[in-house]
Phi, psi and omega in degrees: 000130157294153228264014152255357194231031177238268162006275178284005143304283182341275169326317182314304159296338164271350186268003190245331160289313187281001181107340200271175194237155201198153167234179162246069224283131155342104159274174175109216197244344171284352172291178157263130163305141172064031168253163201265164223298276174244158178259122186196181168215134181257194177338122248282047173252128193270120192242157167194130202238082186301135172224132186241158153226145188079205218260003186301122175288177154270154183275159174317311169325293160319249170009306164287316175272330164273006181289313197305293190319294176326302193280320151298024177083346205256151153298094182276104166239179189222115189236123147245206198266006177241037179202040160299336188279009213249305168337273161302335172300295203265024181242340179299000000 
């Protein structure tokens, strides 16, 4: 497993302790570019979740789409392995 696909284990299990409910949306060319790694909604709020690992930034693209979100009410984060706990904070 790779050390971002270690990351969204990681979220996957706290988004799975808190209930929620989430995908994980289709890269490639049937996808959109630059949405972020999953998607869900808890007690009706609508989320999205960049996930990196190490020293890995959001791309300009990223960047743009979670600004959209954000700017649409919803919750946007960018989670690595030294701000998980960022998860439950800002989903509870």
């Amino acid at each position: 497993m790779t050390p971002e696909g270690k990351v969204k284990k990681k979220v996957k299990e706290i988004l799975d302790a808190l209930g929620a409910y989430y995908f994980s949306p289709q890269a490639g060319i049937y996808g959109k570019s630059g949405v972020p790694d999953i998607i869900g909604c808890i007690k009706g709020r609508f989320f999205a979740i960049e996930c990196k690992a190490g020293s890995n930034t959001t791309t300009e693209l990223q960047k743009k789409e979670i600004g959209k979100i954000r700017d649409a009410g919803g919750i946007a984060l960018v989670i690595n392995e030294t701000n998980l706990d960022a998860v439950k904070e800002n989903l509870k």
